[in-house]
N, C-alpha and C positions, 0 to 999 in steps of 0.2 A: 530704095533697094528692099527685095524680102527676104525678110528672115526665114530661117529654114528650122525645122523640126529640131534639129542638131544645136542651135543657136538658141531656142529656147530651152530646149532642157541644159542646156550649159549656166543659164541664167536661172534655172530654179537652181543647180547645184552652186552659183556664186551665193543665193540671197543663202540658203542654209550653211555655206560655210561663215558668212558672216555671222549669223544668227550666234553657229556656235562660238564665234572671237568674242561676239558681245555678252555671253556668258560665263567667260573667262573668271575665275572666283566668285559665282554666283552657285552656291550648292543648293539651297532650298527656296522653296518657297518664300517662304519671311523676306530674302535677303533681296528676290526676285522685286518684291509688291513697296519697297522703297526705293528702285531705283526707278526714278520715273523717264530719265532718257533713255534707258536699257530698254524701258518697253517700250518708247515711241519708236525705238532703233527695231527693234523687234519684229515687231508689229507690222512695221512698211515693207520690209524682209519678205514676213507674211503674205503683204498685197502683192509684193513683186511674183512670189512663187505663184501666186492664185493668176496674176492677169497674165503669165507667161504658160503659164496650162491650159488657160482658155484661148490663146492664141495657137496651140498644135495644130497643126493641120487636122481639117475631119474628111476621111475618104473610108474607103473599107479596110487598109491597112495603115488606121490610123493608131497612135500611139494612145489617141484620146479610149479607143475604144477597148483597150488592154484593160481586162478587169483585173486584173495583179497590181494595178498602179491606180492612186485614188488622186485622179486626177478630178474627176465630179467635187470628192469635199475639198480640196485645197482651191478650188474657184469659188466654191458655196463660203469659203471662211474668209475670202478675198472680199465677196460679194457683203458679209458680214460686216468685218473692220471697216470697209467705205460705209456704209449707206445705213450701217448700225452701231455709230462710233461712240453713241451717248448708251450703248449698252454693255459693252464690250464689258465681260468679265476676267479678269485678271488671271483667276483660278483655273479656266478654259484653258486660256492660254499657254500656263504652265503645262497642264497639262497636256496638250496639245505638243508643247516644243518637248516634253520629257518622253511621253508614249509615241506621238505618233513620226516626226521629225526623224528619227534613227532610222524606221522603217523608210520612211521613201527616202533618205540618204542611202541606205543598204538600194533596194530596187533602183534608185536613177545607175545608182553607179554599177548594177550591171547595166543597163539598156546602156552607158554614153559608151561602155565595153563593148558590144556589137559592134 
């Protein structure tokens, strides 16, 4: 069966609410770079968002092609964690889930509002 457009952005907006449970009492940095399941939990969260945005449909009213939505780096960062797992920087990460995370939390949850 195919998933539909609607079915994937549901699954990037599951992997970041988990993201945010698995940071449940994690405020800073420091408290982030000792937990080592938190970021493997993290992390794969991350993969899920990135292989479920490179799955959107691509046509001319593709959701891929909304430049308000940075659906390009959350598959480039997907594309990262696999196949650049002996580089992965910690510090990225954070900050990635503190800066950028909120924002496409804000943007998905207008589009799954349409």
């Amino acid at each position: 069966m195919k998933k539909t457009n609607q079915v994937y952005l549901q699954d990037i907006y599951q992997a970041i609410s988990k993201i945010k449970k698995y940071l449940k009492g994690i405020s800073s940095f420091e408290l982030f770079a000792e937990q080592d399941m938190v970021q493997d939990a993290i992390i794969r969260q991350m993969e899920i968002i990135g292989e479920a945005a490179n799955k959107l449909e691509k046509d001319k009213n593709s959701l891929r092609d909304n430049s308000d939505f940075p659906f390009r780096q959350a598959i480039d960062m997907r594309n990262f964690l696999i196949h650049g797992y002996d580089q992965v920087n910690l510090e990225t990460i954070w900050k990635t889930i503190k800066d950028d995370l909120p924002i496409l939390n804000h943007k998905l949850t207008k589009l799954l509002k349409k």
